[in-house]
PAPA-163787 format. One record per residue: residue in one letter; x, y, z of N, C-alpha, C in turn. Coordinates in steps of 0.1 Angstrom, whole numbers, plus 5000, padded with zeros to 4 digits. Atoms other than C-alpha are relative to their C-alpha. Layout:
BEGIN
+------+--------+---------+------+---------+----------+-------+--------+---------+------+
: code : n.east : n.north : n.up : ca.east : ca.north : ca.up : c.east : c.north : c.up :
+------+--------+---------+------+---------+----------+-------+--------+---------+------+
:    A :      X :       Y :    Z :       X :        Y :     Z :      X :       Y :    Z :
...
+------+--------+---------+------+---------+----------+-------+--------+---------+------+
//
This chain:
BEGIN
+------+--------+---------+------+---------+----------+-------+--------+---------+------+
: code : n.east : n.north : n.up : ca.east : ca.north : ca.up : c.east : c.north : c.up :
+------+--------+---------+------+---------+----------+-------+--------+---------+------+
:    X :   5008 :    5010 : 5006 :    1404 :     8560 :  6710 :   4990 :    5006 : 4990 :
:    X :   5011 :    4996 : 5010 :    1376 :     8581 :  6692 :   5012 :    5007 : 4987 :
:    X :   4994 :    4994 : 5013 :    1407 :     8599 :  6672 :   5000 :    4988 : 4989 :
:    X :   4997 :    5013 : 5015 :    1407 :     8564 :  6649 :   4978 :    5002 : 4994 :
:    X :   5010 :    4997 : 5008 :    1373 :     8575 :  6638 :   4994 :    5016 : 4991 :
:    X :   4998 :    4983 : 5003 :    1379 :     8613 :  6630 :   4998 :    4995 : 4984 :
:    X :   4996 :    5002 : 5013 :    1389 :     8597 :  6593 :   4979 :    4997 : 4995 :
:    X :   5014 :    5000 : 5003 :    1353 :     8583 :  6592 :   4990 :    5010 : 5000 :
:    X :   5012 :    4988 : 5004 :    1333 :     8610 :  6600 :   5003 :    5010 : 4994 :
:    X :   4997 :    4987 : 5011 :    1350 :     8636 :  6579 :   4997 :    4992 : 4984 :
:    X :   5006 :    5007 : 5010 :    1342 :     8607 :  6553 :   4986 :    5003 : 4995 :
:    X :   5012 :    4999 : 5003 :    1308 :     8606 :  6559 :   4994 :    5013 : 4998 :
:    X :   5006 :    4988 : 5001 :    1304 :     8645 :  6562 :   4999 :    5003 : 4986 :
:    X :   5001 :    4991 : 5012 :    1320 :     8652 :  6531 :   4987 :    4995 : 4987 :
:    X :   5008 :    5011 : 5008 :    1298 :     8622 :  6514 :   4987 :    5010 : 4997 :
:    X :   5015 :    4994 : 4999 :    1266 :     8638 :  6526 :   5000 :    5013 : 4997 :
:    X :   5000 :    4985 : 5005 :    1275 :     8673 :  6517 :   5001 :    5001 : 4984 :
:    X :   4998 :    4998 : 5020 :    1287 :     8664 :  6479 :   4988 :    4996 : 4996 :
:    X :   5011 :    5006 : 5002 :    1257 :     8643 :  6479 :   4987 :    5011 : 4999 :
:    X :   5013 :    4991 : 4995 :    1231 :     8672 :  6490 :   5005 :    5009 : 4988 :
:    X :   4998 :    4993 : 5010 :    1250 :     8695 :  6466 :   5000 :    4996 : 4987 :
:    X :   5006 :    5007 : 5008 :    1244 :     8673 :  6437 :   4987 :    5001 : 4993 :
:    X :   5012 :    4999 : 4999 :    1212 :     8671 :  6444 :   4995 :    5011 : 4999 :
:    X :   5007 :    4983 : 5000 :    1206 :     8706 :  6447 :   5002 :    5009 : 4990 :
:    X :   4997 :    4999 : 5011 :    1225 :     8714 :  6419 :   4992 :    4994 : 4987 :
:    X :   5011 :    5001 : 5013 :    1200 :     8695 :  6395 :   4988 :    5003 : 5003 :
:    X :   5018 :    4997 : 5000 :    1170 :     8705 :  6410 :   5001 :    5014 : 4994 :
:    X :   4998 :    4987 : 5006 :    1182 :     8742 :  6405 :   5003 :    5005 : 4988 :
:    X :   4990 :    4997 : 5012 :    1201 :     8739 :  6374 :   4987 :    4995 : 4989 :
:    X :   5011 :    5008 : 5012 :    1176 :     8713 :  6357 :   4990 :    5002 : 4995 :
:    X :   5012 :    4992 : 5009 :    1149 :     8721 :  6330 :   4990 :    4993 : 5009 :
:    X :   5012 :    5002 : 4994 :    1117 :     8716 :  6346 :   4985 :    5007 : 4994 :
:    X :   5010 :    4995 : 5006 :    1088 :     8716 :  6320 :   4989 :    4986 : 5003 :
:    X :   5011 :    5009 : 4996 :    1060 :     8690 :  6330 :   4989 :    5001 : 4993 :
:    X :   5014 :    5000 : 5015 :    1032 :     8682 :  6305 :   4996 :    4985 : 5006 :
:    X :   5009 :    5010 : 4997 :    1006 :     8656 :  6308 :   5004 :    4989 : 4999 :
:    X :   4992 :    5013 : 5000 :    1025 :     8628 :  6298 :   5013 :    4995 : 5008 :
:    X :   4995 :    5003 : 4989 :    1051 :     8633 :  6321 :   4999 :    4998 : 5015 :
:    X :   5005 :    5001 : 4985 :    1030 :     8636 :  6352 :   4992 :    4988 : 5000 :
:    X :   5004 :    5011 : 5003 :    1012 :     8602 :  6341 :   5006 :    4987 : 5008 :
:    X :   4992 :    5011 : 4995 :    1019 :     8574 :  6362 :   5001 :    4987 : 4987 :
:    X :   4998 :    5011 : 5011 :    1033 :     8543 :  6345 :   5001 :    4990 : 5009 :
:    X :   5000 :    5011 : 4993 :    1024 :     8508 :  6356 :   5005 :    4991 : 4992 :
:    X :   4997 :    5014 : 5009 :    1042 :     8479 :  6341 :   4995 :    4998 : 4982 :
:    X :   5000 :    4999 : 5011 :    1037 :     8487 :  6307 :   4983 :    4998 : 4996 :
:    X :   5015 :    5004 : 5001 :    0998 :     8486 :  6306 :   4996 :    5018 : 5005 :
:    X :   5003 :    4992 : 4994 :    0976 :     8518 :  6307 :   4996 :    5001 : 5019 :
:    X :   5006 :    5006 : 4992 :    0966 :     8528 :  6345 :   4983 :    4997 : 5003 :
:    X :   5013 :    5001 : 5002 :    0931 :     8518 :  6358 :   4994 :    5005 : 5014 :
:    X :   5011 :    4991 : 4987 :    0904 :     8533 :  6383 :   4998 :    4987 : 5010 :
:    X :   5005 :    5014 : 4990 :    0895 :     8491 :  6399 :   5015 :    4998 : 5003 :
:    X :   4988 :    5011 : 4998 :    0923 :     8477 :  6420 :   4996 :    4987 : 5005 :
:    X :   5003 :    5011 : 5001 :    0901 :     8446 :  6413 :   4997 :    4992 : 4986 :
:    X :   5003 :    5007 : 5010 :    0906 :     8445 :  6379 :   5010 :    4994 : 4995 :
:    X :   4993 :    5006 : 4998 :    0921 :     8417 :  6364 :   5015 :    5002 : 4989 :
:    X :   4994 :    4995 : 5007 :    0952 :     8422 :  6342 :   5010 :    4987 : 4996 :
:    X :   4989 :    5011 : 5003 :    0981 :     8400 :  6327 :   5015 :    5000 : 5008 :
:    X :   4989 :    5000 : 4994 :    1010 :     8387 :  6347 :   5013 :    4998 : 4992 :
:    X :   4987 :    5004 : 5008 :    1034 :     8378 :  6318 :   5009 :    5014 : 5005 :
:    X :   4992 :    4989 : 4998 :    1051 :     8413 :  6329 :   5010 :    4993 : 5012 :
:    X :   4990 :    5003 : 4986 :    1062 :     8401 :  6363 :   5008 :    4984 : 4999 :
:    X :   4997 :    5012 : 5007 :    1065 :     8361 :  6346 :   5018 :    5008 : 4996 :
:    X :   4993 :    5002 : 5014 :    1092 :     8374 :  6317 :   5013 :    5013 : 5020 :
:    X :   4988 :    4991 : 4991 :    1110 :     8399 :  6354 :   5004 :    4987 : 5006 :
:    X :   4990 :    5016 : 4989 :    1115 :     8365 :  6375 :   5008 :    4994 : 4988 :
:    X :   4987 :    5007 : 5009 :    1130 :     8351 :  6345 :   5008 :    5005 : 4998 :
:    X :   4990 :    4988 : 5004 :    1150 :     8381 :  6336 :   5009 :    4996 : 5013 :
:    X :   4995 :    5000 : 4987 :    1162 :     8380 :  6371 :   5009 :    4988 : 5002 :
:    X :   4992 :    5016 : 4993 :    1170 :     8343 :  6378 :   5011 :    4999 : 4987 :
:    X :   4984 :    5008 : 5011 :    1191 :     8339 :  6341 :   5012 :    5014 : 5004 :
:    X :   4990 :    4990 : 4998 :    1206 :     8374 :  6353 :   5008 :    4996 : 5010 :
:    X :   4993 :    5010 : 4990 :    1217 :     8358 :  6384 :   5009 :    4992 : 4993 :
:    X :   4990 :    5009 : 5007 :    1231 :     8333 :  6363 :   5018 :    5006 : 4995 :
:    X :   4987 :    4992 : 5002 :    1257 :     8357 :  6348 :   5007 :    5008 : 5010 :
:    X :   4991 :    4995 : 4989 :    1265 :     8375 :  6378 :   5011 :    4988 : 5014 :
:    X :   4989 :    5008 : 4996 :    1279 :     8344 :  6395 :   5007 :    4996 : 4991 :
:    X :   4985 :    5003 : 5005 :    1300 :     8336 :  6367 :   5006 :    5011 : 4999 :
:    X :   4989 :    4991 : 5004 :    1320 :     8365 :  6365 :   5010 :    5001 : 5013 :
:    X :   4984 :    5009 : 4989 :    1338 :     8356 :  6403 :   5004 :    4984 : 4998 :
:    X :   4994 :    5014 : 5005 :    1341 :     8321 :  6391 :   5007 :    5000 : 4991 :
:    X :   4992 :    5000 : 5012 :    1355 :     8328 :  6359 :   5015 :    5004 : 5004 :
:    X :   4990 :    4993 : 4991 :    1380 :     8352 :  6381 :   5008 :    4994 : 5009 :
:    X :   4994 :    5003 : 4991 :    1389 :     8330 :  6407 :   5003 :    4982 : 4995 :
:    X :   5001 :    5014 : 5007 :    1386 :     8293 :  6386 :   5018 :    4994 : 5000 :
:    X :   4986 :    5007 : 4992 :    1428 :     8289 :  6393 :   5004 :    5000 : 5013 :
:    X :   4995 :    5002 : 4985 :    1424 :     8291 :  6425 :   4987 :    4985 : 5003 :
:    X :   5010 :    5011 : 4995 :    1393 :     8270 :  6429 :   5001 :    4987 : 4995 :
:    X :   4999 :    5011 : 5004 :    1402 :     8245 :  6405 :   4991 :    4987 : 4993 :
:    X :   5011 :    5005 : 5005 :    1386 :     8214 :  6394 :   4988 :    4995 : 5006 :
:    X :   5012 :    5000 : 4996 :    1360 :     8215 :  6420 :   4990 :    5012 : 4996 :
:    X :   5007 :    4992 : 5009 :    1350 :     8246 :  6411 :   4995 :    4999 : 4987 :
:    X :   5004 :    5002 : 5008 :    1344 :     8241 :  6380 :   4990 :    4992 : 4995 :
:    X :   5005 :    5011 : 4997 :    1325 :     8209 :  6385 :   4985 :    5007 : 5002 :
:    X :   5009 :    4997 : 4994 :    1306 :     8226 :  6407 :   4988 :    5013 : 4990 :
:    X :   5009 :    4992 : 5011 :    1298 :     8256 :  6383 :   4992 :    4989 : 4985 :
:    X :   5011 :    5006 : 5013 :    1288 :     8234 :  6353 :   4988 :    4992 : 5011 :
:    X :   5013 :    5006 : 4991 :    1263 :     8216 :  6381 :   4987 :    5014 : 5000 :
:    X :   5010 :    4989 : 4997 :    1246 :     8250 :  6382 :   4998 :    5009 : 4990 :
:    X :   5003 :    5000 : 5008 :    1248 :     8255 :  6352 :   4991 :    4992 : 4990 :
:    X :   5008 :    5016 : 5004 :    1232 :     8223 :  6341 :   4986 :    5005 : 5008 :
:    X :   5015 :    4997 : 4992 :    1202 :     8233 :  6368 :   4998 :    5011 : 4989 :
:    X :   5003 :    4990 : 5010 :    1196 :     8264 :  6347 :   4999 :    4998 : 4987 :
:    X :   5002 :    5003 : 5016 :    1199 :     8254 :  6312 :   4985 :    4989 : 5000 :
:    X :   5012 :    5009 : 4997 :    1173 :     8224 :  6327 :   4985 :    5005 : 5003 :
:    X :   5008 :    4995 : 4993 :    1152 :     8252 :  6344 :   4993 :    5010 : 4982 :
:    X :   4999 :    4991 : 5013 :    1155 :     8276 :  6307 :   4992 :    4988 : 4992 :
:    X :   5004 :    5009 : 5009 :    1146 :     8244 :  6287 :   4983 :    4999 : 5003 :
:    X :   5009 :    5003 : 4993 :    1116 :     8237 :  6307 :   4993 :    5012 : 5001 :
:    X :   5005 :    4985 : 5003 :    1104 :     8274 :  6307 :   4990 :    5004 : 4984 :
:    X :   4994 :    5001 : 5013 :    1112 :     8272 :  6270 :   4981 :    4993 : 4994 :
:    X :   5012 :    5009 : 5005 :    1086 :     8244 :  6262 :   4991 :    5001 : 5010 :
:    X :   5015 :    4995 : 4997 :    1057 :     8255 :  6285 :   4999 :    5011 : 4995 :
:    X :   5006 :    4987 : 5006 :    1058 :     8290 :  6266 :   4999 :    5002 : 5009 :
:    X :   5004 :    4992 : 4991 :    1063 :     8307 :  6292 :   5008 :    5015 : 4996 :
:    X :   4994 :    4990 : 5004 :    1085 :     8331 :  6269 :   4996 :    5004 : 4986 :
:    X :   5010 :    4998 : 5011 :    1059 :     8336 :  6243 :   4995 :    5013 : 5004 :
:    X :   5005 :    4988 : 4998 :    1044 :     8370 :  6238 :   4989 :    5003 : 4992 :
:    X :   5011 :    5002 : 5008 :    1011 :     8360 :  6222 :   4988 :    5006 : 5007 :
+------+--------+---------+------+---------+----------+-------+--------+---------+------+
//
């Protein structure tokens, strides 16, 4: 009974061995010159600051939820598009429904400026 898992763990061995060699391979191999600008942390596009009570602009994380939610958008159509003769005309139905919520949700975004960069 354990012989039907032999396949697996020589899977995972070799996984984690190509993986570690990889890895070890660019730390060894790779240039490694570090200057002040590289060791610099970077926060959301804004220098960083000494107060973690000062106040700052959220349009960064604004303009990522929307990135996000219309990205969503396109990652479910590409198995609908794929499967739309199997699914037929409920499918379809169903996708322009959720597409219609999002063009409604974009519109609405749209005219509060909330994709303004003023």
């Amino acid at each position: 009974m354990l012989s039907n898992y032999i396949p697996v763990l020589i899977f995972l061995v070799v996984a984690i061995v190509m993986g570690l060699a990889m890895l070890s391979a660019g730390r060894l191999l790779g240039p490694n010159r570090p200057d002040k600008e590289k060791l610099s942390p970077y926060e959301c596009g804004f220098e960083a600051f000494e107060d973690s009570r000062m106040k700052f602009d959220v349009r960064y994380y604004l303009v990522a939820i929307l990135f996000i939610i219309f990205d969503l958008e396109i990652a479910f159509l590409f198995p609908w598009a794929v499967a739309l003769d199997e699914i037929g005309i409920f499918g379809f139905v169903a996708m322009m429904i959720f597409l219609a919520v999002l063009v409604v949700g974009f519109i609405y975004e749209w005219m509060k400026g909330a994709l303004e960069w003023e």
